[in-house]
HTML snippet that shows the backbone in 3Dmol.js (N, CA, C, O; Angstrom):
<script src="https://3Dmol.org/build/3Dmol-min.js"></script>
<div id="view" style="width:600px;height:400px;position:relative"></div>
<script>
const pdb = `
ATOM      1  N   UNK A   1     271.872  95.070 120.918  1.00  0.00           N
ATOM      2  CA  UNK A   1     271.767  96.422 121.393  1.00  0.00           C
ATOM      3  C   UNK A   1     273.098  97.162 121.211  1.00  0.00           C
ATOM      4  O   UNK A   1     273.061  98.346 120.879  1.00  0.00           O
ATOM      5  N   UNK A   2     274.299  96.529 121.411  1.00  0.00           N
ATOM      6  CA  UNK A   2     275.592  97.502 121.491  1.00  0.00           C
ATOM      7  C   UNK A   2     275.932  96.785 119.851  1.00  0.00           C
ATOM      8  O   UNK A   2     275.542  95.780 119.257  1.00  0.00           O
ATOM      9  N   UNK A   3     276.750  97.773 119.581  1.00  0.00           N
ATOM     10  CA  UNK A   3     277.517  97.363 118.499  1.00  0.00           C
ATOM     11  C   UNK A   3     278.941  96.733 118.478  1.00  0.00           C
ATOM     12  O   UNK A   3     279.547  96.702 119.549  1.00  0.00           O
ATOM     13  N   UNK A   4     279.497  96.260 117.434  1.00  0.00           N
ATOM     14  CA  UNK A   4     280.828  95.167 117.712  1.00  0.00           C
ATOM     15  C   UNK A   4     281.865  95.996 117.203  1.00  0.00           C
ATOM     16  O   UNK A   4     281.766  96.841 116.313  1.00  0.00           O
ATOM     17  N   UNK A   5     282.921  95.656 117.890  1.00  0.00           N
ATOM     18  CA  UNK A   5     283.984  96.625 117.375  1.00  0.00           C
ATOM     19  C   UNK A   5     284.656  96.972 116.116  1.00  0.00           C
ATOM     20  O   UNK A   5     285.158  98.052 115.803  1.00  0.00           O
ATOM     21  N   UNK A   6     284.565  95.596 115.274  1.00  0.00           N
ATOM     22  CA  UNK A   6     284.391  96.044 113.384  1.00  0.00           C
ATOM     23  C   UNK A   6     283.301  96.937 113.093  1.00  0.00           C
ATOM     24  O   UNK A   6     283.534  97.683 112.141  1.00  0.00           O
ATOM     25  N   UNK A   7     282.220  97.070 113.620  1.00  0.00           N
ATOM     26  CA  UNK A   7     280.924  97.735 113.179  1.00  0.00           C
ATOM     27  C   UNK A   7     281.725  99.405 113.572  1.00  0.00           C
ATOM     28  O   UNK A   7     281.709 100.315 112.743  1.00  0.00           O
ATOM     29  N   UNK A   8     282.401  99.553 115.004  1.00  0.00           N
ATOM     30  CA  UNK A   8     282.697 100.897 115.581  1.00  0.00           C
ATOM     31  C   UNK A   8     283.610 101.371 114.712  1.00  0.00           C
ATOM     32  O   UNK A   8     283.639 102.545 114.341  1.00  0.00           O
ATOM     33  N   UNK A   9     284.558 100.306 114.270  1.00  0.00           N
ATOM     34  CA  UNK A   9     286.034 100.741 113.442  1.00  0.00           C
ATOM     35  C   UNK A   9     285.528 101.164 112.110  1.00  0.00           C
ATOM     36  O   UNK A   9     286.030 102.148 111.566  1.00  0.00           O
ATOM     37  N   UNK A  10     284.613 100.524 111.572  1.00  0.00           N
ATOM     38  CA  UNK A  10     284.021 100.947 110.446  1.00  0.00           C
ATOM     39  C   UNK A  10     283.289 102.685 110.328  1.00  0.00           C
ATOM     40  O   UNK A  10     283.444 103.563 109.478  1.00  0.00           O
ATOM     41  N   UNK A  11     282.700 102.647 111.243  1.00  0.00           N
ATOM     42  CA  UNK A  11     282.213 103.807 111.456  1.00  0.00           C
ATOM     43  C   UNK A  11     283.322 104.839 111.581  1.00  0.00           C
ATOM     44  O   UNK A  11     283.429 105.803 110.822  1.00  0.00           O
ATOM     45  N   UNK A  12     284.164 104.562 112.624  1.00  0.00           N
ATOM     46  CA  UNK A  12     284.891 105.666 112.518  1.00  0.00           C
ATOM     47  C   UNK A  12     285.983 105.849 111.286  1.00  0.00           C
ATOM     48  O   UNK A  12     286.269 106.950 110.816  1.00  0.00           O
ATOM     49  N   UNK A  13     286.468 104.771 110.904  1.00  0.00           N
ATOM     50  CA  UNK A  13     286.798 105.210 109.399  1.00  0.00           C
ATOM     51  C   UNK A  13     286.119 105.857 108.366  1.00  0.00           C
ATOM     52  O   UNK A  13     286.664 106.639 107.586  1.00  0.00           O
ATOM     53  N   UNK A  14     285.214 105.619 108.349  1.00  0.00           N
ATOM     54  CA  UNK A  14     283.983 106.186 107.681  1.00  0.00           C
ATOM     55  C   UNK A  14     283.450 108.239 107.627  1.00  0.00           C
ATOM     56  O   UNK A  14     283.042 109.017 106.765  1.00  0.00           O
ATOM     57  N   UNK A  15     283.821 108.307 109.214  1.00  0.00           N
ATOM     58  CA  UNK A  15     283.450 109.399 109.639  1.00  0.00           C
ATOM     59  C   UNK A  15     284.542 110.311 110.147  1.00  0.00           C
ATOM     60  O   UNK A  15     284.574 111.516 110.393  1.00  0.00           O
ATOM     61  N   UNK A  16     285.342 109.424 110.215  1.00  0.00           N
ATOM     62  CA  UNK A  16     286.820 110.839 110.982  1.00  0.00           C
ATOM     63  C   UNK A  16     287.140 111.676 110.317  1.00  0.00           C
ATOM     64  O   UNK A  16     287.306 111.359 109.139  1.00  0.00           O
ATOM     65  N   UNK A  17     287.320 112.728 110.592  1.00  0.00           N
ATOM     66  CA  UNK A  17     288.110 113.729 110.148  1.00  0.00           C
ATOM     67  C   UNK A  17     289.421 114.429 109.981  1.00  0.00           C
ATOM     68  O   UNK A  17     289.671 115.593 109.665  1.00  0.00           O
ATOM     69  N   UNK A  18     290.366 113.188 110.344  1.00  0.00           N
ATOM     70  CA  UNK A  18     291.954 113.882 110.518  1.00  0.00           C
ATOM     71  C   UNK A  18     292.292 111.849 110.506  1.00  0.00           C
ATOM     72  O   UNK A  18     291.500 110.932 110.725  1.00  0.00           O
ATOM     73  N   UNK A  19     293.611 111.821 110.195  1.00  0.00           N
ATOM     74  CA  UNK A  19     294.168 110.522 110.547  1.00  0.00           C
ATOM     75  C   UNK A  19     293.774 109.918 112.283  1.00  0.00           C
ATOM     76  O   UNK A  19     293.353 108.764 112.220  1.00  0.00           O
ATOM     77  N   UNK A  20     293.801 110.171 112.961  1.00  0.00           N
ATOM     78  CA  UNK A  20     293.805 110.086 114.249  1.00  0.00           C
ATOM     79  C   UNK A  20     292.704 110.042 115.189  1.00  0.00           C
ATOM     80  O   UNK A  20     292.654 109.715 116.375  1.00  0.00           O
ATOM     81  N   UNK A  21     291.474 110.621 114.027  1.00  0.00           N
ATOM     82  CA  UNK A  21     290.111 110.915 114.924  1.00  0.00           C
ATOM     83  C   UNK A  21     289.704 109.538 115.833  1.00  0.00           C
ATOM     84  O   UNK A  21     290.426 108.555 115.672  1.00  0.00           O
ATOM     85  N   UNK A  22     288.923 109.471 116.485  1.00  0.00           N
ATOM     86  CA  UNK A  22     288.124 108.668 117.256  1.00  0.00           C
ATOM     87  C   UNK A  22     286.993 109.215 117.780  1.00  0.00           C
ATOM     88  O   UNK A  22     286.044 108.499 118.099  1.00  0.00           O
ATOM     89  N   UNK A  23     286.977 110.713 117.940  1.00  0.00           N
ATOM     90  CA  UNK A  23     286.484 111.098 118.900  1.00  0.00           C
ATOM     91  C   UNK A  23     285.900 112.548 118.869  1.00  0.00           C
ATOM     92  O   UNK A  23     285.326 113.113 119.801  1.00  0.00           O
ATOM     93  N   UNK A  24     286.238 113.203 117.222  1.00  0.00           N
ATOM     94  CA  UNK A  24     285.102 114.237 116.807  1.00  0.00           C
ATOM     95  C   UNK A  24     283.269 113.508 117.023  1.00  0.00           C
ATOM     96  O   UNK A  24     282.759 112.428 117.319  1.00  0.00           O
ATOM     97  N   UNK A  25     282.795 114.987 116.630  1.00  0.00           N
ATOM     98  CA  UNK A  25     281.544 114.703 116.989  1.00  0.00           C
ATOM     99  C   UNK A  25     280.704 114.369 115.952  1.00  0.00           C
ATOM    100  O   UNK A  25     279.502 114.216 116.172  1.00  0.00           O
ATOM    101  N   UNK A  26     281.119 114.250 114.976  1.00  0.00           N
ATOM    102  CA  UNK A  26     280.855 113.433 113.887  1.00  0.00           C
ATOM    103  C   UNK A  26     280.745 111.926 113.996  1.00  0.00           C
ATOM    104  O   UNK A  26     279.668 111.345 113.865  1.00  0.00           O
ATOM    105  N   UNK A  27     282.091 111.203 114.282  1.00  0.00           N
ATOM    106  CA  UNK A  27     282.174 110.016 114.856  1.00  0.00           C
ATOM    107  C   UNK A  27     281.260 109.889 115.875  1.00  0.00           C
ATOM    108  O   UNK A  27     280.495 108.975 115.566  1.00  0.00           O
ATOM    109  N   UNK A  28     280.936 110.412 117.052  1.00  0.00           N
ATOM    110  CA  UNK A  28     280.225 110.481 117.717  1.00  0.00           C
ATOM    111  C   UNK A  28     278.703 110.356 117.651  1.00  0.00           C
ATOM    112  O   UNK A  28     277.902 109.589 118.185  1.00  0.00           O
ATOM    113  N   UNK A  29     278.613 111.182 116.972  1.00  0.00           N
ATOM    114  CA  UNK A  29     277.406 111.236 116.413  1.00  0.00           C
ATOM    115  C   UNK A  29     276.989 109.498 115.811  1.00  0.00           C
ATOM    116  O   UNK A  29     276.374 108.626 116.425  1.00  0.00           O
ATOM    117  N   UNK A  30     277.502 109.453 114.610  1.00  0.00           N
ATOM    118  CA  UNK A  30     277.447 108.473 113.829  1.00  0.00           C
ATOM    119  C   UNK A  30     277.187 107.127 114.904  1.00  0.00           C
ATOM    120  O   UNK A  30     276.121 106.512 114.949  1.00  0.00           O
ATOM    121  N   UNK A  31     278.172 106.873 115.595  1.00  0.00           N
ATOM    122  CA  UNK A  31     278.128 105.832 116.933  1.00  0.00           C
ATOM    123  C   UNK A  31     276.604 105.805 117.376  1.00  0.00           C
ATOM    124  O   UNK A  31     276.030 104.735 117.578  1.00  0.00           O
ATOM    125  N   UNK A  32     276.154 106.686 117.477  1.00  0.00           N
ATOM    126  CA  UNK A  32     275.567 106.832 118.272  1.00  0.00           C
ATOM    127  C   UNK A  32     273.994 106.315 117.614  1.00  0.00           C
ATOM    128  O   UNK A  32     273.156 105.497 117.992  1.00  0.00           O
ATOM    129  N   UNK A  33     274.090 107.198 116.514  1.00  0.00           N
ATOM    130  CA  UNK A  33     272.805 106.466 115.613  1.00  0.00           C
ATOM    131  C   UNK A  33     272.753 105.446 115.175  1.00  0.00           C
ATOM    132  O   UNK A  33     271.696 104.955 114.780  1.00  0.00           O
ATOM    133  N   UNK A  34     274.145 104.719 115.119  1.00  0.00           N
ATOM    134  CA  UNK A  34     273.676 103.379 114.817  1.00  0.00           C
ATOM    135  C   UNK A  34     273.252 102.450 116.447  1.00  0.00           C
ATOM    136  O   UNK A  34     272.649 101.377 116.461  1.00  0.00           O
ATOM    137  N   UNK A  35     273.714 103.148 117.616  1.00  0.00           N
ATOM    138  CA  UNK A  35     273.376 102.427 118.560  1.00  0.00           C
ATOM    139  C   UNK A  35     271.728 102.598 118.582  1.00  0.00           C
ATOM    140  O   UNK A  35     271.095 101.543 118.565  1.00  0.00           O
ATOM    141  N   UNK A  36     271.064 103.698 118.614  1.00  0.00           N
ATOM    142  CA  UNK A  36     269.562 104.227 118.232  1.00  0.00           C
ATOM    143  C   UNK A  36     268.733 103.330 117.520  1.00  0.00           C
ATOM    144  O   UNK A  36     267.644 102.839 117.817  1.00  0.00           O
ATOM    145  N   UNK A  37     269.665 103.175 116.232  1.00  0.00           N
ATOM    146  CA  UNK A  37     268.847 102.412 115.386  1.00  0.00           C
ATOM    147  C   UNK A  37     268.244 100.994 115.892  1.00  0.00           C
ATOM    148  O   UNK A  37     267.180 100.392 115.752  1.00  0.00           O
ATOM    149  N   UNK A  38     269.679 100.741 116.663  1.00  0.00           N
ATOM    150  CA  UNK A  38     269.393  99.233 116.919  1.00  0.00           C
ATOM    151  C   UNK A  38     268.132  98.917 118.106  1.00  0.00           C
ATOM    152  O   UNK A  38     267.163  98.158 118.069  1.00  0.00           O
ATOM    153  N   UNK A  39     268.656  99.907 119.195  1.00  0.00           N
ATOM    154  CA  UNK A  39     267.340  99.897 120.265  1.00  0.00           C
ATOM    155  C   UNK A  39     266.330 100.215 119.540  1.00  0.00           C
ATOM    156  O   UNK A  39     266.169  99.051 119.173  1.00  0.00           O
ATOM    157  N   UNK A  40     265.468 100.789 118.984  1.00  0.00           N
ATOM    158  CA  UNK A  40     264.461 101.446 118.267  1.00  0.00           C
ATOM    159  C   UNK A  40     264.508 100.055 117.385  1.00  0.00           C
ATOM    160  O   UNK A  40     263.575  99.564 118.020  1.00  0.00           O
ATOM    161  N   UNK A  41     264.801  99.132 116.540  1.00  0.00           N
ATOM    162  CA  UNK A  41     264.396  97.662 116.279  1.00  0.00           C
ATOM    163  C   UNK A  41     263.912  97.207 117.350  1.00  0.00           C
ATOM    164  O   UNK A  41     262.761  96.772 117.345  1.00  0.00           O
ATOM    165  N   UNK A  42     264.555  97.206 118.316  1.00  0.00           N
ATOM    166  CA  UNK A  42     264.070  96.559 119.680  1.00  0.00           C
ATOM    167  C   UNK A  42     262.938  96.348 120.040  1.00  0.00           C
ATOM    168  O   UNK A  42     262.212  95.367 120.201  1.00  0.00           O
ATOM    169  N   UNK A  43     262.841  98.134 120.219  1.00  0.00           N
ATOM    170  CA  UNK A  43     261.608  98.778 120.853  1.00  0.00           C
ATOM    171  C   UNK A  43     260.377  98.518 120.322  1.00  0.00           C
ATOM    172  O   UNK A  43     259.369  98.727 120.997  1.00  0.00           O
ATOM    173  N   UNK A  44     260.309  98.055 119.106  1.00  0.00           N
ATOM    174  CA  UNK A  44     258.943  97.925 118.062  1.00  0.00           C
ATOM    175  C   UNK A  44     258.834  96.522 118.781  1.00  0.00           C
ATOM    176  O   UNK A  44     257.791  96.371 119.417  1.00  0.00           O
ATOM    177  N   UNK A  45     259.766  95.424 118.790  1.00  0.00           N
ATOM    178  CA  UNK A  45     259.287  93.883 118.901  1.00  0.00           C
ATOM    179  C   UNK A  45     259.213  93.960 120.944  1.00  0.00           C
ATOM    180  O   UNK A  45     259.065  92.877 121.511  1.00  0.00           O
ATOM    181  N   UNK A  46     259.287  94.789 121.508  1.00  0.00           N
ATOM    182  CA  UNK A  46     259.411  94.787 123.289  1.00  0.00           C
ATOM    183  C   UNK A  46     258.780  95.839 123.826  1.00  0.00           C
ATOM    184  O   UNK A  46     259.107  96.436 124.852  1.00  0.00           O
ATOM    185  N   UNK A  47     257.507  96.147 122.837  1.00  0.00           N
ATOM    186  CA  UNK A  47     256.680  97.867 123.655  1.00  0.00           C
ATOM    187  C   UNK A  47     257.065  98.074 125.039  1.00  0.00           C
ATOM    188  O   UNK A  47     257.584  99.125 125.414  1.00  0.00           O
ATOM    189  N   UNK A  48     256.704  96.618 126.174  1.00  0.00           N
ATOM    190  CA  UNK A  48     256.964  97.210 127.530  1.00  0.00           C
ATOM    191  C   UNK A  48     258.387  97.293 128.021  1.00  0.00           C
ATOM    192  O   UNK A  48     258.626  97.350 129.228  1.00  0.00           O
ATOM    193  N   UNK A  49     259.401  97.301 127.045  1.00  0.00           N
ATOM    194  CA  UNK A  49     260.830  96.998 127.610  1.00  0.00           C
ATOM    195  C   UNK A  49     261.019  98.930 128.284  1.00  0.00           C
ATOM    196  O   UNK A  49     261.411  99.899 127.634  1.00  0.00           O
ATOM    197  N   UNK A  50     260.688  98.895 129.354  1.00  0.00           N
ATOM    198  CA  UNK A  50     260.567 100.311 129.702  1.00  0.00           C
ATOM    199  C   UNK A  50     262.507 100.608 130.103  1.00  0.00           C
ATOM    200  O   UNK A  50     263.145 101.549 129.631  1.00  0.00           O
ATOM    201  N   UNK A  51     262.952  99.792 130.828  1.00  0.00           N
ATOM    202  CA  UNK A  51     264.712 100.180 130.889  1.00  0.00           C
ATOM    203  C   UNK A  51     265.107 100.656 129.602  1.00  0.00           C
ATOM    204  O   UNK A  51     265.462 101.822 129.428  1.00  0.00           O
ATOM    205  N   UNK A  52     265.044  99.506 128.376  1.00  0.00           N
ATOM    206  CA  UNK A  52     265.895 100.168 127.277  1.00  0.00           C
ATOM    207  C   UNK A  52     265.037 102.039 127.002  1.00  0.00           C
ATOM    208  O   UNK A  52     265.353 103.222 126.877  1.00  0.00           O
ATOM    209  N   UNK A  53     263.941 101.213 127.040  1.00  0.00           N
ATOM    210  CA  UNK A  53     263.218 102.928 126.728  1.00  0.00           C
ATOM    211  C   UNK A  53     263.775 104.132 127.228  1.00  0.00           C
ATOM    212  O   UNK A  53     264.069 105.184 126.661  1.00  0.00           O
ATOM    213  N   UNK A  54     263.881 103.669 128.703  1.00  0.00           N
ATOM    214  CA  UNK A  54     264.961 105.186 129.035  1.00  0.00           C
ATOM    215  C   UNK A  54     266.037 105.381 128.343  1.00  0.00           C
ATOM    216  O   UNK A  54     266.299 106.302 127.569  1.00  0.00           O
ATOM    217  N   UNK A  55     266.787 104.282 128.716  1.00  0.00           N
ATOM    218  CA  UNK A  55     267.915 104.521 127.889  1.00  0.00           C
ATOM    219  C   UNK A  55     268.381 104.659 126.506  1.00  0.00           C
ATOM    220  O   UNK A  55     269.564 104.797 126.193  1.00  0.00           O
ATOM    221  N   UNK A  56     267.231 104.606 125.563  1.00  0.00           N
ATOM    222  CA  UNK A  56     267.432 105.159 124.420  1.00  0.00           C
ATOM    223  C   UNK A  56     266.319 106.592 124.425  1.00  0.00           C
ATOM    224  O   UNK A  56     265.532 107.011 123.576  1.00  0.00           O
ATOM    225  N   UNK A  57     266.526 106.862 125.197  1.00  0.00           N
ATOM    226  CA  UNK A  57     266.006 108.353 125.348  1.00  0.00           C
ATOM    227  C   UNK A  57     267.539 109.127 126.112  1.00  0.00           C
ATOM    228  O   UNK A  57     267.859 110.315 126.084  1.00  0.00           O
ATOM    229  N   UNK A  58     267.845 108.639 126.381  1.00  0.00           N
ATOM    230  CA  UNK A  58     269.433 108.925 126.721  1.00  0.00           C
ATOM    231  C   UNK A  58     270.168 109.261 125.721  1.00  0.00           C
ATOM    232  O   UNK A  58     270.747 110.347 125.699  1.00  0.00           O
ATOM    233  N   UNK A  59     270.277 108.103 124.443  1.00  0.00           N
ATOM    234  CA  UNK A  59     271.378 108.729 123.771  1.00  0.00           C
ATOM    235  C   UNK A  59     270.567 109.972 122.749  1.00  0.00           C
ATOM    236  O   UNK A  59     271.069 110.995 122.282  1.00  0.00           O
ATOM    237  N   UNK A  60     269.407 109.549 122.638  1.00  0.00           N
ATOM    238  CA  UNK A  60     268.824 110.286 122.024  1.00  0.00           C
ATOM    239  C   UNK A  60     269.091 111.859 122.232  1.00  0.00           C
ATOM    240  O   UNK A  60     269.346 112.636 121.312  1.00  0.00           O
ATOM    241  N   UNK A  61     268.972 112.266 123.856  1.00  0.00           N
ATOM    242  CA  UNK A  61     269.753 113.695 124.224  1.00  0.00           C
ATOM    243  C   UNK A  61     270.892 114.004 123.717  1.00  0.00           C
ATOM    244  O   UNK A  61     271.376 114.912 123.041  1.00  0.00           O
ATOM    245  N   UNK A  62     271.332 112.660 124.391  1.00  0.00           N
ATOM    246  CA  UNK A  62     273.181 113.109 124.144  1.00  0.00           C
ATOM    247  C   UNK A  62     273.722 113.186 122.451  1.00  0.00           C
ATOM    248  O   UNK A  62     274.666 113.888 122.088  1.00  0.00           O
ATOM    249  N   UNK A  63     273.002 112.415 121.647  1.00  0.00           N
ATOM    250  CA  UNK A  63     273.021 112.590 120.130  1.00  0.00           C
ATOM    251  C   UNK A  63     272.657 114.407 119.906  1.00  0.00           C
ATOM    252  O   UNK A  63     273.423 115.167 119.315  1.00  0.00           O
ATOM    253  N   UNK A  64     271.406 114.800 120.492  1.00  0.00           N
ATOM    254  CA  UNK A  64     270.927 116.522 120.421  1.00  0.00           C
ATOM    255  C   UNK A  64     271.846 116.947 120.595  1.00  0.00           C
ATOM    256  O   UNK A  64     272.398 117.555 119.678  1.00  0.00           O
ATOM    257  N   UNK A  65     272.481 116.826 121.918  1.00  0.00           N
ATOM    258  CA  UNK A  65     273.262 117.980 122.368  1.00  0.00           C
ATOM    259  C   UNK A  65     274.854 117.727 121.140  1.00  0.00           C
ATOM    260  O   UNK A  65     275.079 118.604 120.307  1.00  0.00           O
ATOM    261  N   UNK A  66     275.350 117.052 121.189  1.00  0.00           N
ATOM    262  CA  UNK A  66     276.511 117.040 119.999  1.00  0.00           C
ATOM    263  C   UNK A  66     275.717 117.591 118.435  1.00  0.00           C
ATOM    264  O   UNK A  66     276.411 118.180 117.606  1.00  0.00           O
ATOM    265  N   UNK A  67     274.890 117.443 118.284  1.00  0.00           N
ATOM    266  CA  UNK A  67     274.304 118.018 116.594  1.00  0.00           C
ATOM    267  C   UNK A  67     274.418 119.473 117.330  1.00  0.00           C
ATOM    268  O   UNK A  67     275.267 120.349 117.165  1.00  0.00           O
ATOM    269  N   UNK A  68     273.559 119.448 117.985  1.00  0.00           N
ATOM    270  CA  UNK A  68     273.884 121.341 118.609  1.00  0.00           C
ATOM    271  C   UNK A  68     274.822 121.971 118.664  1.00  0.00           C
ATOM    272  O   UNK A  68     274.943 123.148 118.324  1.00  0.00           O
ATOM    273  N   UNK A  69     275.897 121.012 119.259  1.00  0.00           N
ATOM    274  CA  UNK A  69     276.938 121.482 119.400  1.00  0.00           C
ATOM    275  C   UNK A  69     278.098 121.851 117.800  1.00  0.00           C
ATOM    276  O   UNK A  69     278.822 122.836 117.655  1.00  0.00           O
ATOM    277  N   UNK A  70     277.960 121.027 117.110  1.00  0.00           N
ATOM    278  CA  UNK A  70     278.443 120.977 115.920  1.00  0.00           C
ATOM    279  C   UNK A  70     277.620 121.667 114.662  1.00  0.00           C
ATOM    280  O   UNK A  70     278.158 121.733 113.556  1.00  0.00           O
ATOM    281  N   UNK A  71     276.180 122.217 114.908  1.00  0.00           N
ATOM    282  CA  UNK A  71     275.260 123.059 114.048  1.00  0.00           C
ATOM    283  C   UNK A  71     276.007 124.663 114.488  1.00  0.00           C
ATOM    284  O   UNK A  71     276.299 125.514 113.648  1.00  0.00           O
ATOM    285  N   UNK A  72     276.188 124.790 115.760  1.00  0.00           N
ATOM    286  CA  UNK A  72     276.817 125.916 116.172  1.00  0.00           C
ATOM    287  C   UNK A  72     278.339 126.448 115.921  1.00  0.00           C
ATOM    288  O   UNK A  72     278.684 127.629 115.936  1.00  0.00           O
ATOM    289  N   UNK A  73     279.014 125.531 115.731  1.00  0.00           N
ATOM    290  CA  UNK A  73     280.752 125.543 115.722  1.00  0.00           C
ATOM    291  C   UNK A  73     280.482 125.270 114.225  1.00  0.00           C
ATOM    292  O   UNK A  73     280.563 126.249 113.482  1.00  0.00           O
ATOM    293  N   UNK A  74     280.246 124.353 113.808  1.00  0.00           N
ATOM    294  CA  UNK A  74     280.526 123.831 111.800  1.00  0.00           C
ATOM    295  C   UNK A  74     279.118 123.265 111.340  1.00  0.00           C
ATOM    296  O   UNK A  74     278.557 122.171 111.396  1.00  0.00           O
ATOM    297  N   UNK A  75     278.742 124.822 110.745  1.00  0.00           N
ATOM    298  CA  UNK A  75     277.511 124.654 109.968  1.00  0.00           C
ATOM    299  C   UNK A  75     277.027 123.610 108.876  1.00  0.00           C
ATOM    300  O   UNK A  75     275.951 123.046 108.674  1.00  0.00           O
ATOM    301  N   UNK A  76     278.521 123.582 108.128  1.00  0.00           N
ATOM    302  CA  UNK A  76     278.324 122.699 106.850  1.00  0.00           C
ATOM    303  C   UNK A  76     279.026 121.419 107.253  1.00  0.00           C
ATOM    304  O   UNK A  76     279.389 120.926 106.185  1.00  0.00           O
ATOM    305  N   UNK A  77     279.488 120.453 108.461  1.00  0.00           N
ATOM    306  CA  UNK A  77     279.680 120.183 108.667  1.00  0.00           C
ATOM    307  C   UNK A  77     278.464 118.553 109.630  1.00  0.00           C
ATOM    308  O   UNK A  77     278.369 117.348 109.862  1.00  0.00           O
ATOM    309  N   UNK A  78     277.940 119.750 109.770  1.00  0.00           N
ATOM    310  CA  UNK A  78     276.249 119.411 110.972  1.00  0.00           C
ATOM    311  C   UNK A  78     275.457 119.048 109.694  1.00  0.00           C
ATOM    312  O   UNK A  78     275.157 117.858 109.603  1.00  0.00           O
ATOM    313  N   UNK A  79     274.920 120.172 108.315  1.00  0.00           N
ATOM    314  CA  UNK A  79     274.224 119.664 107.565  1.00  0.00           C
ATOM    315  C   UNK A  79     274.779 118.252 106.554  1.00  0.00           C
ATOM    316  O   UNK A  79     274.042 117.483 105.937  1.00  0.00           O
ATOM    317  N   UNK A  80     276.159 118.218 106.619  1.00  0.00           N
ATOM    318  CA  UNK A  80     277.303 116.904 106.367  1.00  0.00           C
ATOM    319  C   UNK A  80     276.501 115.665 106.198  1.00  0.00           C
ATOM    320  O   UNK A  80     275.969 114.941 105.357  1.00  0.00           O
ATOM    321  N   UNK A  81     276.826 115.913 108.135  1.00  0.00           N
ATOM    322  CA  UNK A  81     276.379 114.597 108.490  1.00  0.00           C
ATOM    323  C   UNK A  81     275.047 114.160 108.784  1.00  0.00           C
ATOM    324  O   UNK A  81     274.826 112.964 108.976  1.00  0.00           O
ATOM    325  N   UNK A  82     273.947 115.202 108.846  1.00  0.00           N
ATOM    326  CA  UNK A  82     273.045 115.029 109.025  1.00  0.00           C
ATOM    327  C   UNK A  82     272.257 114.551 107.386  1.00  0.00           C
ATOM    328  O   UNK A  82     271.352 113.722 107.286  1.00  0.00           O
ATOM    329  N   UNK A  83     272.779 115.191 106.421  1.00  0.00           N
ATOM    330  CA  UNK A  83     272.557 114.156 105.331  1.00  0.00           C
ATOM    331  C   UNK A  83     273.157 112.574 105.038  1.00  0.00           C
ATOM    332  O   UNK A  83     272.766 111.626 104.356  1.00  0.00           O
ATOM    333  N   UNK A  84     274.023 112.761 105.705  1.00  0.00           N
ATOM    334  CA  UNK A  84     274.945 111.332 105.158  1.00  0.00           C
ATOM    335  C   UNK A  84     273.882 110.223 106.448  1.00  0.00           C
ATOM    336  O   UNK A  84     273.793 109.079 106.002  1.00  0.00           O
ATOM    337  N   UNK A  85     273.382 110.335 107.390  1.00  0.00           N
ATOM    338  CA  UNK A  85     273.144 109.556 108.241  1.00  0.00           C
ATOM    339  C   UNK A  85     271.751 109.469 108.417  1.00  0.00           C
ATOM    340  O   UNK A  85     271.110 108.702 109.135  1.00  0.00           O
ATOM    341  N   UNK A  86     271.282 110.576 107.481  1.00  0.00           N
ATOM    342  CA  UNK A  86     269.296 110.233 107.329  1.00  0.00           C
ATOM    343  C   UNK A  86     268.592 110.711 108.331  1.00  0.00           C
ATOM    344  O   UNK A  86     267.512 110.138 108.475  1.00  0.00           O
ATOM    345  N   UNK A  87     268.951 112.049 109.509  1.00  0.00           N
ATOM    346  CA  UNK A  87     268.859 112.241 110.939  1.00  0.00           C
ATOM    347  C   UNK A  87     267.124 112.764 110.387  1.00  0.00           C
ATOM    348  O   UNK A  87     266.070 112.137 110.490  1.00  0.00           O
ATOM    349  N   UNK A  88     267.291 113.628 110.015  1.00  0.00           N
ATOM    350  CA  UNK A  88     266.323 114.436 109.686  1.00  0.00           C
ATOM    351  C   UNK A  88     265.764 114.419 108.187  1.00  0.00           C
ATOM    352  O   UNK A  88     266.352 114.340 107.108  1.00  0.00           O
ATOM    353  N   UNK A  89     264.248 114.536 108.561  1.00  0.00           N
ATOM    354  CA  UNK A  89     263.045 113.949 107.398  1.00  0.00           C
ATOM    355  C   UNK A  89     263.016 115.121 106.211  1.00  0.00           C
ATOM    356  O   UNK A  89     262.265 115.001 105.243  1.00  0.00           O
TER     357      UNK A  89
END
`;
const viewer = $3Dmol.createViewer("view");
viewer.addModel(pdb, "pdb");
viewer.setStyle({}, {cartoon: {color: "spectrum"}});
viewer.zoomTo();
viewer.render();
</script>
């Protein structure tokens, strides 16, 4: 369910935007869908696992609200990453 900290370091190398990032919403983002991905494997082999269920309805918000937030502030930035990470069909 959580990811390992080579998996996080990877990501955020991957996704930062300045030497120093950790913590744009890009990175954020990114974190976040791969945590998604992994519950959502879960969720197919544990239909009644109703805890994780909430809680990947959790990040699922908190993933919205940062794309929102970053569709609003950096347009080409939001469509970026939303191609690079497969968000949208």
């Amino acid at each position: 369910m959580t990811i390992t900290k080579e998996r996080k370091q990877e990501l955020v190398q991957e996704f930062k935007t300045g030497d120093d990032d950790t913590g744009s919403p890009q990175v954020q983002i990114a974190i976040l869908t791969t945590r998604i991905n992994s519950l959502t494997e879960h969720m197919r082999t544990h239909k009644k696992d109703y805890a994780t269920r909430r809680g990947l309805l959790a990040l699922v918000s908190r993933r919205r609200r940062l794309l929102d937030y970053l569709r609003k502030h950096n347009p080409q930035a939001y469509l970026d990453i939303i191609g690079r990470l497969g968000i949208r069909k």
